[in-house]
C-alpha positions in Angstrom: 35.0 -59.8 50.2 31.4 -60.9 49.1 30.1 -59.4 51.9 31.6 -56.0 51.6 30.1 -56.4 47.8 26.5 -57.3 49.5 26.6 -54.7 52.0 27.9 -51.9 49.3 24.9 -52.7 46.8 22.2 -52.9 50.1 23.9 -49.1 51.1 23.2 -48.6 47.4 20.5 -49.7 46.5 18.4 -48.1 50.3 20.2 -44.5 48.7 18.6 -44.7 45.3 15.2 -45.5 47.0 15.6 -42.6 49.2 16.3 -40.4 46.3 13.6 -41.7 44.7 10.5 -42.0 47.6 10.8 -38.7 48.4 11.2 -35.4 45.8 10.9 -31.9 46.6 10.9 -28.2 44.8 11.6 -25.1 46.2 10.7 -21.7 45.7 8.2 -22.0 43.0 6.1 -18.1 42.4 9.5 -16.3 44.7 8.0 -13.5 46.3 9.0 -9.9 45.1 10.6 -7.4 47.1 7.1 -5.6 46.9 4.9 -8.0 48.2 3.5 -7.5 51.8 3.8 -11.1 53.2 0.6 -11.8 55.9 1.0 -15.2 56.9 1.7 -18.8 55.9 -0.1 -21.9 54.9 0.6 -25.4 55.2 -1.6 -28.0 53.3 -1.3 -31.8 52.2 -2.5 -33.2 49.5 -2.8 -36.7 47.6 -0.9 -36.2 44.0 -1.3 -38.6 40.8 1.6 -40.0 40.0 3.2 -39.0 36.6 6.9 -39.1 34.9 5.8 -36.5 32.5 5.9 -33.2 33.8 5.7 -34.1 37.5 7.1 -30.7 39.0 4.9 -29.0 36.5 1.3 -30.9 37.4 2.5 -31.1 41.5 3.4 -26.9 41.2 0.0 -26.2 39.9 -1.9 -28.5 42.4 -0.2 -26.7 45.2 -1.1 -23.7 44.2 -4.7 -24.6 44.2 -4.4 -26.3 47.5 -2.5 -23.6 49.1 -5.2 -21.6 47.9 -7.6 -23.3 48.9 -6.6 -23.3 52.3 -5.5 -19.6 52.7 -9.2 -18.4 51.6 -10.3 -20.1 55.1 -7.7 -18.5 56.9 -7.3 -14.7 55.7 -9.7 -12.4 54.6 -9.3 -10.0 51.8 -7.8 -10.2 48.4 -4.9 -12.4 48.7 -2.2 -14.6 46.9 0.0 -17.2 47.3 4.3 -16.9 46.9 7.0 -19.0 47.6 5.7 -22.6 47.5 7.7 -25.4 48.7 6.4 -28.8 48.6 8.0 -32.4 49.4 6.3 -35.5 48.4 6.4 -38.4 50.8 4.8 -41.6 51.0 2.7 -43.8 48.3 -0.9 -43.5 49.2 -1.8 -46.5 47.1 -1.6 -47.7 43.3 -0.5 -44.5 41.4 -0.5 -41.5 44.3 1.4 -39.9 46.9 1.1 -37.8 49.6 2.1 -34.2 49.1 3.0 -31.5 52.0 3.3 -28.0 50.8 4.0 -24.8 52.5 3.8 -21.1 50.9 3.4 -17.3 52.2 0.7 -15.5 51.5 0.7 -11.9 50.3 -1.8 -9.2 50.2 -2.9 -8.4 46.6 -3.0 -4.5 46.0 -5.8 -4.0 43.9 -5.8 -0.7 42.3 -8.7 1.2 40.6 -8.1 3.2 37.7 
């Protein structure tokens, strides 16, 4: 009986840190049903750790990321849709590792 008790809080306890360790979001800025999707991006990132606001801070460093990386890859005026991001391993006292994926769109620009 103990070791049933042992083996249940171990099962436990590796579920919680799993739960914990590694987060995601999904569909943060959906795409509309007018955008004109061109490609999509994939970026990592190191993240600060925070309990306040974490899918807020994490959403908006994405962004920039995504961003970041889509300028490098596609010419024109463009945006980014649909993020998805999953955080992963501790990269140290306070930060983990952050892969993000998003679609990026075509920005009409019209003149008046």
């Amino acid at each position: 009986m103990k070791t049933k008790n042992i083996l249940l809080f171990v099962i436990t306890g590796l579920l919680i840190f799993m739960l914990i360790s590694c987060a995601s979001v999904g569909n943060h800025l959906p795409i509309s049903s007018d955008e004109e999707v061109i490609g999509t991006i994939q970026t990592r990132f190191v993240a600060r750790d925070t309990w306040l606001k974490k899918n807020e801070i994490i959403n908006t460093q994405a962004y920039i990321k995504l961003l970041e990386a889509a300028v490098l890859k596609f010419s024109g005026d463009i945006d980014i849709r649909d993020i998805v991001w999953v955080t992963g391993r501790t990269m140290g006292p306070g930060n983990t590792e952050v892969s993000a994926t998003a679609k990026v769109i075509r920005v009409n620009s019209y003149e008046n």
